[in-house]
N, C-alpha and C positions, 0 to 999 in steps of 0.2 A: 567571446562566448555568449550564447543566448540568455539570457537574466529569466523566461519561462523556460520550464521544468514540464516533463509528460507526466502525466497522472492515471494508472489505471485502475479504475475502482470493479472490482467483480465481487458481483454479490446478486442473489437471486430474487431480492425482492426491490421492486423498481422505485419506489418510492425515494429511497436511501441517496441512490447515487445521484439523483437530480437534485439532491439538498445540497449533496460533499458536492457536485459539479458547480451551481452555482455559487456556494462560500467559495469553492478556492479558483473563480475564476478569474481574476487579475493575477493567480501565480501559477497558475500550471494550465496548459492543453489536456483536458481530462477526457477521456475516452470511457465506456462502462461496456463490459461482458456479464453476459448473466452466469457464467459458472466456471469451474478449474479448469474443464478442457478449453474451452473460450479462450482463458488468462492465455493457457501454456501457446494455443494457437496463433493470437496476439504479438507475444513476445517471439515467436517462433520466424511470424512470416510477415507481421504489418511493422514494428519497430519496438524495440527495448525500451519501458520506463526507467524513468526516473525512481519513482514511488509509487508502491501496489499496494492499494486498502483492501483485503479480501477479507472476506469473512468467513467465520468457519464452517459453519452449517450450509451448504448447497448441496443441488444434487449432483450426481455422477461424481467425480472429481471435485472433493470436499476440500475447505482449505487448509488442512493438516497435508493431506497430501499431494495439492499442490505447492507450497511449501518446499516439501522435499524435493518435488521433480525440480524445481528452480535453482533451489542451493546445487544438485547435482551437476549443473552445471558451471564449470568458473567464470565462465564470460558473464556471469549473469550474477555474481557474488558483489559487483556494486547497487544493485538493485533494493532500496530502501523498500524492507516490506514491512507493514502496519496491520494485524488481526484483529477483526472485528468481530461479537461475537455478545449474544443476550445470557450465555453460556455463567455461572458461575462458579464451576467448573476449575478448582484449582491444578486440577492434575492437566485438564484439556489445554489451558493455559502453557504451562510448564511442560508439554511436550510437543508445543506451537513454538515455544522462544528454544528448544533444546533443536529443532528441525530446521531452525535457523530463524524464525521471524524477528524483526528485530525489537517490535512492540508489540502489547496487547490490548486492547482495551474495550471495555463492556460497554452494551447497550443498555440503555440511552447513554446518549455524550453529548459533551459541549465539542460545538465544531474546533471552538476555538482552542481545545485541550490537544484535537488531535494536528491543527496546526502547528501548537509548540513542540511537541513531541517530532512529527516529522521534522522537526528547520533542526532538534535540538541530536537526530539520527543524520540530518544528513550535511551536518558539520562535521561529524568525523569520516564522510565518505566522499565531498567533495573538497575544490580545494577552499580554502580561508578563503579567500577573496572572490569567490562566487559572487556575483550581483545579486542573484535571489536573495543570499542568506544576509548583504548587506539591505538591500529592500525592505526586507522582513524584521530587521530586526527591531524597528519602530513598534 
């Protein structure tokens, strides 16, 4: 089994995903779409991540709702997704993690928060003995 993990970060402001791409480039092949229709097209027709950072607020296809359209799908129900979001917003929040995302977490962040969080979501979704998650766990 490969020890890198795909990574797709969509979010519409560019800045963002060349930070998350370069921190997590020793553990994932990170890919970035600027929006929900992008994400869904991505997953649809180029290949299934691992782990989706999306963010809430984009245009067309916002990340609440793309959310939904993913969970909709079960082949798609291992897909570790992480919501990003300058939002303080406790209701927006809580109806991000009720639409299935599995974490939330506000802008600004330490990269390093949302590495533990992912390795600590996709322990219970991959198996124990993953190489990543033993890599990682230094």
């Amino acid at each position: 089994m490969n020890a890198t993990l795909n990574l797709l970060i969509a979010d519409d402001e560019p800045s963002l995903p060349v930070l998350l791409k370069e921190f997590f480039r020793k553990e994932f092949n990170s890919t970035h779409v600027p929006d929900g229709d992008s994400c869904l097209h991505h997953i649809t027709h180029v290949s299934v991540p691992d782990v989706i950072i999306l963010d809430l607020n984009m245009p067309g296809l916002d990340g609440l709702q793309t959310v939904k359209r993913i969970r909709e799908n079960p082949e798609w129900n291992n897909i570790a997704i992480v919501m990003l979001s300058a939002t303080e917003n406790s209701t927006a929040r809580i109806e991000c993690l009720k639409a299935g995302a599995d974490d939330f977490i506000t802008k600004p962040f330490n990269p390093e928060e949302i590495r533990v969080r992912i390795r600590a979501i996709l322990r219970r979704i991959l198996e124990v003995n993953h190489p990543w998650l033993k890599k990682s766990a230094a």
